[in-house]
C-alpha positions in Angstrom: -41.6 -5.7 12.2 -40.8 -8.1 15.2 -39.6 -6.3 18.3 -36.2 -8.6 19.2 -37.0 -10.4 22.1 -35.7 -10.1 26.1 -32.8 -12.7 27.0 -34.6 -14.7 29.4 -34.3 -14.8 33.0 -34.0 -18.4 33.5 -30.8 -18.1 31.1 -28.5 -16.0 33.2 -26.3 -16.9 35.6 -27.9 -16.9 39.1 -25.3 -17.8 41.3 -22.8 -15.6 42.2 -19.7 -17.7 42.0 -21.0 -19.0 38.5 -19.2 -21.9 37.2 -17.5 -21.9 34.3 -19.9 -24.5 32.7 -22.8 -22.0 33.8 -21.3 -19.1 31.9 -21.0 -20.9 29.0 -24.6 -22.1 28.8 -25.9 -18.5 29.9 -23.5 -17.2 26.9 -24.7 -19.7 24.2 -28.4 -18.3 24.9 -27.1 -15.5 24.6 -25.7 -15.9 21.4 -28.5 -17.5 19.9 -30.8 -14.5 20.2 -28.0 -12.5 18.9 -28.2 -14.5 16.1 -31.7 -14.0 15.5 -31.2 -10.1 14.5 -28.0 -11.0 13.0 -29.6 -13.2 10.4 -32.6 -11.3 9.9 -31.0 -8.4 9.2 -33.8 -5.8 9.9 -33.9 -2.5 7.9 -32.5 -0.8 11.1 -29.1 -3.2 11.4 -26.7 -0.5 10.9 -27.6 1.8 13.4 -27.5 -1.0 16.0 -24.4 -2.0 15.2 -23.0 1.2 15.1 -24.5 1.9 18.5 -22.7 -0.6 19.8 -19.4 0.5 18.1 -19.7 3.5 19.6 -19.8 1.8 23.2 -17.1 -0.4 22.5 -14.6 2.6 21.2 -15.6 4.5 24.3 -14.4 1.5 26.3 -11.3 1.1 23.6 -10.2 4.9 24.7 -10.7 4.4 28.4 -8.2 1.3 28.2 -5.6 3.9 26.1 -6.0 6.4 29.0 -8.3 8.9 27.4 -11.5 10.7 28.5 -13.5 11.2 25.7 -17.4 9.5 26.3 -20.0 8.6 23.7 -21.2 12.2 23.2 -17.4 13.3 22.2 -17.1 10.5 19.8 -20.2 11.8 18.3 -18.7 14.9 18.0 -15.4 14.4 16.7 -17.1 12.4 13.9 -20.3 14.3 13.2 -19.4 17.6 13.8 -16.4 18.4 11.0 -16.2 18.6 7.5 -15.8 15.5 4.5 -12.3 16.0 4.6 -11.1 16.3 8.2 -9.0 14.1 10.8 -11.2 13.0 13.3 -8.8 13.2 15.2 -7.6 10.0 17.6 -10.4 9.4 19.5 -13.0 10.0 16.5 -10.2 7.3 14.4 -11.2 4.9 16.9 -14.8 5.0 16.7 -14.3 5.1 12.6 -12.6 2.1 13.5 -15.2 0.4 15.1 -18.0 1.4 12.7 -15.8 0.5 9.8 -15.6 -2.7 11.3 -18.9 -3.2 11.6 -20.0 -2.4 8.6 -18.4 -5.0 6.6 -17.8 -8.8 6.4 -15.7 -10.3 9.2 -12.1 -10.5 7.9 -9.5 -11.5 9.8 -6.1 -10.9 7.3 -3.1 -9.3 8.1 -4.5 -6.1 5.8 -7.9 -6.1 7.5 -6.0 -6.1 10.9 -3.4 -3.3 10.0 -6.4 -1.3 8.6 -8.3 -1.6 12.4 -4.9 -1.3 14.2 -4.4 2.1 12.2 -7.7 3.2 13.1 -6.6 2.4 17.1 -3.2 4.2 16.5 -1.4 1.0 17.0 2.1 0.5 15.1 2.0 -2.7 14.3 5.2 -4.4 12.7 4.0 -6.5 9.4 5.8 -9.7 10.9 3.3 -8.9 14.3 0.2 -8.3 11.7 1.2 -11.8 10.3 1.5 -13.5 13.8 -1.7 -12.4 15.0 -3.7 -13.2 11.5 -1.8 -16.4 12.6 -3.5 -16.3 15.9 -7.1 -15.9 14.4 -6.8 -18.3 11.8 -5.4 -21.2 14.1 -8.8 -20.1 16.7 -11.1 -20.1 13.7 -9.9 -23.8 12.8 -10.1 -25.1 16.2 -13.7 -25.8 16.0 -14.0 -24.5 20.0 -17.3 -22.5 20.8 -16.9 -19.3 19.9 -16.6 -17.5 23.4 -14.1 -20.1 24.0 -12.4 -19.6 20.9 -12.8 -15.5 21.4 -10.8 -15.9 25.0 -8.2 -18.3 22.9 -7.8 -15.1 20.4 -7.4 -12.0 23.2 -5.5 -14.2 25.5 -2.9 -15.3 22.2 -2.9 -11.5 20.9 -2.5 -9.9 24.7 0.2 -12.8 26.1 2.7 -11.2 22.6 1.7 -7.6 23.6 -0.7 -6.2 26.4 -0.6 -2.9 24.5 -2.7 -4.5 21.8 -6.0 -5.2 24.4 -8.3 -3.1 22.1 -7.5 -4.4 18.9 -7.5 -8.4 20.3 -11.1 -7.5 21.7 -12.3 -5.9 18.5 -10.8 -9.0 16.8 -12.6 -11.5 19.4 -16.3 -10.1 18.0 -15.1 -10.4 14.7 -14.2 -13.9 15.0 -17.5 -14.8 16.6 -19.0 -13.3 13.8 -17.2 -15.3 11.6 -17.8 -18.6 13.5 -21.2 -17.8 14.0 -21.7 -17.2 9.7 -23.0 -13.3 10.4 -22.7 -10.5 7.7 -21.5 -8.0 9.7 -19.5 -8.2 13.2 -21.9 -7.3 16.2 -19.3 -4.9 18.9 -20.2 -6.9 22.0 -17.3 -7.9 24.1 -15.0 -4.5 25.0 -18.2 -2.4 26.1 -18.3 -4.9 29.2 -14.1 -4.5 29.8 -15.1 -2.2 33.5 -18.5 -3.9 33.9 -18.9 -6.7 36.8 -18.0 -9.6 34.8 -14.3 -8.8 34.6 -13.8 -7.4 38.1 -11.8 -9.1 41.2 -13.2 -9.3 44.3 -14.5 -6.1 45.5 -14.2 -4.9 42.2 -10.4 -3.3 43.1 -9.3 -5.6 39.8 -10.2 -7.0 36.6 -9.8 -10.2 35.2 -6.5 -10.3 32.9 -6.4 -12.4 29.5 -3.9 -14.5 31.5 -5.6 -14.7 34.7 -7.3 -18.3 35.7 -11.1 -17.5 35.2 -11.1 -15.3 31.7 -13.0 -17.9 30.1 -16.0 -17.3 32.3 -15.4 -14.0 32.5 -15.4 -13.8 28.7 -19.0 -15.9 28.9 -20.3 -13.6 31.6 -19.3 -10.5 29.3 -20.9 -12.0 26.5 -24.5 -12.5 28.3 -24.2 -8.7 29.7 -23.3 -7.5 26.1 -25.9 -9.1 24.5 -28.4 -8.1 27.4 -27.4 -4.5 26.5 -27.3 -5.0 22.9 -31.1 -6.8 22.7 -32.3 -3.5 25.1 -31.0 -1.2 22.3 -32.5 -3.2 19.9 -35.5 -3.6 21.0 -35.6 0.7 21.5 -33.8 1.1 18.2 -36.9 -1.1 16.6 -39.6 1.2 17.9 -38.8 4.3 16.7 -37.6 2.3 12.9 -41.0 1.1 12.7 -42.6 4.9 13.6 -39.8 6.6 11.4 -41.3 3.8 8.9 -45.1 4.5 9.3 -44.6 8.5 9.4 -42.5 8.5 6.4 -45.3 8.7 4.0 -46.4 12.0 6.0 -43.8 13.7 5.4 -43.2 15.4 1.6 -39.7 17.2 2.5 -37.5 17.1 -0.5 -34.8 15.1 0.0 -36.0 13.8 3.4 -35.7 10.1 2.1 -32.3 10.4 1.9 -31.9 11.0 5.6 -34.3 8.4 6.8 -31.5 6.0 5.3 -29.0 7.8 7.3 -30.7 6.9 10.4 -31.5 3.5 10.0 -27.9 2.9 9.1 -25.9 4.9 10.8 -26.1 5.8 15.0 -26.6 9.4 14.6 -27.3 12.2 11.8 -26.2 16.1 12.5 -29.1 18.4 11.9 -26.3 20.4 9.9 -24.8 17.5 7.7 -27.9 16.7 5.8 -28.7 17.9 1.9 -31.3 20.1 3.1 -31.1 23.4 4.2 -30.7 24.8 7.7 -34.5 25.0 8.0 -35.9 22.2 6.2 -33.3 20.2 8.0 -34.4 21.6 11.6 -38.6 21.0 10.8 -37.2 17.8 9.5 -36.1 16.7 12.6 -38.5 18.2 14.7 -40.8 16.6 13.3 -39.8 13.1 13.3 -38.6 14.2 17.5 -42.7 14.9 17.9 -43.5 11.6 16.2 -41.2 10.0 18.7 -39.1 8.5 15.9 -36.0 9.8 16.7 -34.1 11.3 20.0 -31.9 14.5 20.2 -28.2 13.0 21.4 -26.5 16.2 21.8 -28.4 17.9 24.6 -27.5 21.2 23.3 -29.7 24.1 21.7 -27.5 24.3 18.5 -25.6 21.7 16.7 -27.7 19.5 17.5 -27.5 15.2 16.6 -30.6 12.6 16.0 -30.4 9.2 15.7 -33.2 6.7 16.4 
C-alpha cells in the first residue's frame, strides 16, 4: 500500500499577495494529487472521506451559529441508538457523510435530501433554480475551482443563508468535473482559515467580493494539504490494522475492521461483540498502533484509525 504523497513545496503559493493566476496553478496541483487517492480508491477511502466530512460539518455549524466541534459531532452520531434523531448538529454531519458516500449528484432531489440534512427549507422552485445553477457550471467547461466559485457565488447572490449547502455543493461539483466516485469534503473546512480572511484577518472574503476566485484556489491548496496529511496518517495505521488482522482470532472482529476503514470512527459500545471482547478488541489494535482513542474519556470511549 503506497503512502499518498506530500503536496510539494514548489507548488504553493509563495507570495503573499498571490495572484490570481498563481492560485490557480497552486490549486490544479493540488487537485491532481487529490485525484491520485480519488481514483485509486484505497481500502481505507471511506474513512478519509468521512474525516473530512466531519471537518467540513464542524465548519457548516460554526457558519449557522452553533458550537458543537468534531468530538460533539462524534457524539451525537455514535453515541445513540439505531433509531434516534441525531439531533441538528449530528443531521449535519449525516449530511456530509451521506454525501460522501455516494456518486456526485447534483438534482433537485439529491439537493433537498443535503438541504434537509442542513435544516434548510428550501422551496421546490429554489431546489429547481439551484440544480439550475449546477448544471449550467457543469456545462461551462471552466476549471473546476473556477467553476466551484461560479456555483457558491450563483447559490449565495439568491440566498446568503444557503452558504453551507452551496459549499457542500461546490466539492460535489468538482467531483463530478473531475470523474471521482465519491465527493472528497474539501472546500468549507477552510471557510475561517487564512485563505478567506481580509486584511488583518478582521474579515472574510464574501462569494461576491472581488478576489473569491483566488480565495477559492487558495482554499483548495490548504484543503488538500490537510486532506493528503490525514491521508497519509489514515494509511499507516490501514496498513498495521491490515498486517495485525491475521493475529487476531476475535469472533466477529472482521466485521469491525470494515467499520474502520469505512467509516471515521467506531464506539467501543456499538460493535456485535460484547462489552469485553469489544474493549480487548480495541485495546489491542490501540497497542498495535492501528487505531487511536478519539473520545479522550475513560468510558464510552470511540476509535477510528
Amino acid at each position: 500500500m503506497t503512502e499518498p504523497a506530500r503536496l510539494p513545496g514548489w507548488a504553493l503559493p509563495q507570495a503573499l499577495e498571490t495572484t490570481e493566476g498563481d492560485a490557480a496553478f497552486s490549486a490544479g496541483i493540488a487537485l491532481k494529487m487529490l485525484d491520485d487517492i480519488a481514483r485509486s480508491d484505497p481500502v481505507w477511502a471511506g474513512c478519509w472521506r468521512s474525516r473530512q466530512a466531519l471537518k467540513c460539518a464542524a465548519t457548516a455549524l460554526r457558519l449557522m451559529g452553533r458550537r458543537e466541534d468534531e468530538r460533539d459531532l462524534r457524539d451525537a452520531v455514535l453515541l445513540r441508538s439505531v433509531d434516534d434523531d441525531a439531533g441538528p448538529a449530528g443531521r449535519v454531519f449525516l449530511g456530509y457523510r451521506r454525501m460522501a458516500m455516494r456518486r456526485p449528484a447534483l438534482s433537485a432531489d439529491a439537493i433537498a435530501a443535503l438541504a434537509d440534512h442542513f435544516g434548510l427549507a428550501v422551496p421546490d422552485d429554489r431546489l429547481a433554480t439551484i440544480a439550475g445553477h449546477a448544471d449550467a457550471v457543469l456545462q461551462s467547461g471552466r476549471p473546476a475551482p473556477f467553476a466551484a466559485a461560479a456555483l457558491i457565488r450563483a447559490i449565495c447572490h439568491d440566498a446568503g443563508e444557503d452558504e453551507p449547502l452551496a459549499f457542500a455543493l461546490a466539492d460535489m461539483l468538482m467531483a463530478a468535473m473531475l470523474g471521482w466516485s465519491r465527493p472528497v469534503p474539501l472546500l468549507l473546512a477552510e471557510r475561517y482559515a487564512s485563505a478567506f480572511r481580509v486584511g488583518a484577518g478582521r474579515g472574510r472574503v464574501g462569494s461576491g467580493d472581488a478576489g473569491f476566485d483566488r480565495a477559492v484556489c487558495l482554499a483548495l491548496v490548504s484543503a488538500a494539504g490537510h486532506a493528503l496529511s490525514s491521508a497519509r496518517d489514515i494509511s499507516r495505521r490501514a496498513a498495521t490494522l491490515l498486517a495485525v488482522a491475521p493475529k487476531i482470532r476475535t469472533k466477529g472482529a472482521d466485521a469491525v475492521f470494515r467499520k474502520l476503514l469505512e467509516e471515521d470512527a467506531v464506539s467501543a459500545s456499538g460493535t456485535d461483540l460484547s462489552r469485553w471482547a469489544s474493549a480487548r478488541l480495541f485495546e489491542r489494535l490501540e497497542g498495535f498502533g492501528a487505531v487511536r482513542e478519539l473520545s479522550g474519556r475513560s468510558s464510552f470511549r470511540i476509535y477510528g484509525l
